[in-house]
N, C-alpha and C positions, 0 to 999 in steps of 0.2 A: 452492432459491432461484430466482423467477424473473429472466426478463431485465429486466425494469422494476425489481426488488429491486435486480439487482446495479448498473444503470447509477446507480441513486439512489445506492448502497452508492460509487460513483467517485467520482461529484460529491461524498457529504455528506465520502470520507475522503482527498479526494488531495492536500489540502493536508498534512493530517498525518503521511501516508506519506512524503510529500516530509522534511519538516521532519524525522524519523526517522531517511531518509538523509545529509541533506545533515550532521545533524550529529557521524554516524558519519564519513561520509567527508572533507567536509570541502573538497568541489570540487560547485559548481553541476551542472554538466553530465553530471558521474556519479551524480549524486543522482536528476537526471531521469531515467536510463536505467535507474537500481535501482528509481526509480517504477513504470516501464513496466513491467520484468522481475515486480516484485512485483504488480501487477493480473495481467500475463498468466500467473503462476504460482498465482494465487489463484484464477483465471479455468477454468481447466484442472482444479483439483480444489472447486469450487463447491461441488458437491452435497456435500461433506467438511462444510461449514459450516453453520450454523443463524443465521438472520436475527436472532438478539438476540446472538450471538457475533462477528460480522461484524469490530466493531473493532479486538477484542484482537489476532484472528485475524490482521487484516490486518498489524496492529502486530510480531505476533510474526515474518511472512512478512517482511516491513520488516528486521526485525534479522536475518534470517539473510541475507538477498540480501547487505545490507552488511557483513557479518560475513565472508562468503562473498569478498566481492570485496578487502577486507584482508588477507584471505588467500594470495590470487592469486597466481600468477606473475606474473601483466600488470602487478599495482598495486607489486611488489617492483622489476620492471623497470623499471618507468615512475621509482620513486622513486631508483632508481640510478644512473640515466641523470641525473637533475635532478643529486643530488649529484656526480657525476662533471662536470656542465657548466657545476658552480660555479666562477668564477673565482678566482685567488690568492686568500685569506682576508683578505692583509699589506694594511694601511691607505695609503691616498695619504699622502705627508707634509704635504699642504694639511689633510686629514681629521684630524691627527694633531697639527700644531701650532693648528689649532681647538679642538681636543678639548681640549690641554694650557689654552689661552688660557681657556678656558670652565670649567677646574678652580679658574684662577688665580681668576679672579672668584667662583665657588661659595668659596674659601679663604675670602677677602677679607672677605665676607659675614658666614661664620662666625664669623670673628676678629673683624668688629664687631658680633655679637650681645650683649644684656644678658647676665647671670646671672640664673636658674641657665642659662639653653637654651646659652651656649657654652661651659661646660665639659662639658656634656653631650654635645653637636653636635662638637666636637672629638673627645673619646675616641669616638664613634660615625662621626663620617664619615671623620676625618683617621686616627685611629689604627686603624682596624678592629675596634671592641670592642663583643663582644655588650650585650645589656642588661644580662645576668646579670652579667657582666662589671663594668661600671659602676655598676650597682647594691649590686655586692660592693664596692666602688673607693670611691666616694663616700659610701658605708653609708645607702642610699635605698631604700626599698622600689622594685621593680620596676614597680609598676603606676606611682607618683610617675616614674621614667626614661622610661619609654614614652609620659606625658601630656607631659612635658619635651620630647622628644623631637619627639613630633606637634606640638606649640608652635612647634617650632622650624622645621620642617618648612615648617609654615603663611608664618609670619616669610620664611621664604627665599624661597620661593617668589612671596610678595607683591613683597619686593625685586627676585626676577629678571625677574619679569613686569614690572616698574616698567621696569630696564634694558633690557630686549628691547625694550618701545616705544618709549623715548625712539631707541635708534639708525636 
């Protein structure tokens, strides 16, 4: 391959190389350096490759860099440091009696749904119960709970979007 080959070969694949890493790893800025690392590795064994293979090639160089770097000591450290620098997990009691305030109203909602979606909407939101569940319960086929369900779903959601603007 020559150098005009390869520099064409940068420009036509560095977006894609990018977009390889970035959604292996999952961070911008490591994504660009697994860029860089994966040209300067690909760069270094050139002549390995043939000008109609270029892509895959690069593609496969792409996933081991990133692969590589999941790997790491550095990226295990880096992730242990973050979790350790997490603060208490325990809710503010502002975030907490919001939280409850905002169930109360989702309740609300439910309980003044039509039939069938709030008997449905109940045994699903209120009481924790699968489809399968309700479906056995009600004697419904499942697909019928699940269309119920999304119905209901919709309904609420129009309602809460209504109250969120009015206040």
């Amino acid at each position: 391959m020559t150098t005009e080959q390869w520099q064409k070969s940068i420009e036509q694949y560095e977006k894609l190389i990018f977009t390889i890493c970035y959604q292996m790893v999952h961070d911008y800025h490591e994504a660009q350096n697994l860029t860089q690392e994966t040209f300067l590795s690909a760069y270094t064994h050139k002549e390995n490759c043939q000008i109609e293979t270029v892509k895959p090639w690069l593609a496969r160089i792409a996933t081991n860099k990133a692969k590589d770097y999941l790997k790491s000591a550095y990226f295990r450290k880096e992730r242990m440091e973050i979790s350790e620098g997490e603060k208490d997990p325990s809710p503010l009691p502002e975030i907490l009696y919001l939280e409850k305030e905002g169930m109360e109203k989702i309740k609300t909602h439910i309980l003044n749904l039509q039939e069938p979606y709030k008997l449905v909407s109940c045994m699903y939101f209120l009481e924790g119960k699968s489809i399968n569940e309700i479906s056995k319960v009600l004697q419904r086929p499942q697909k019928t709970v699940q269309t119920q369900l999304y119905r209901s779903k919709k309904i609420l959601q129009k309602k809460l979007d209504t109250v969120t603007l009015n206040q």
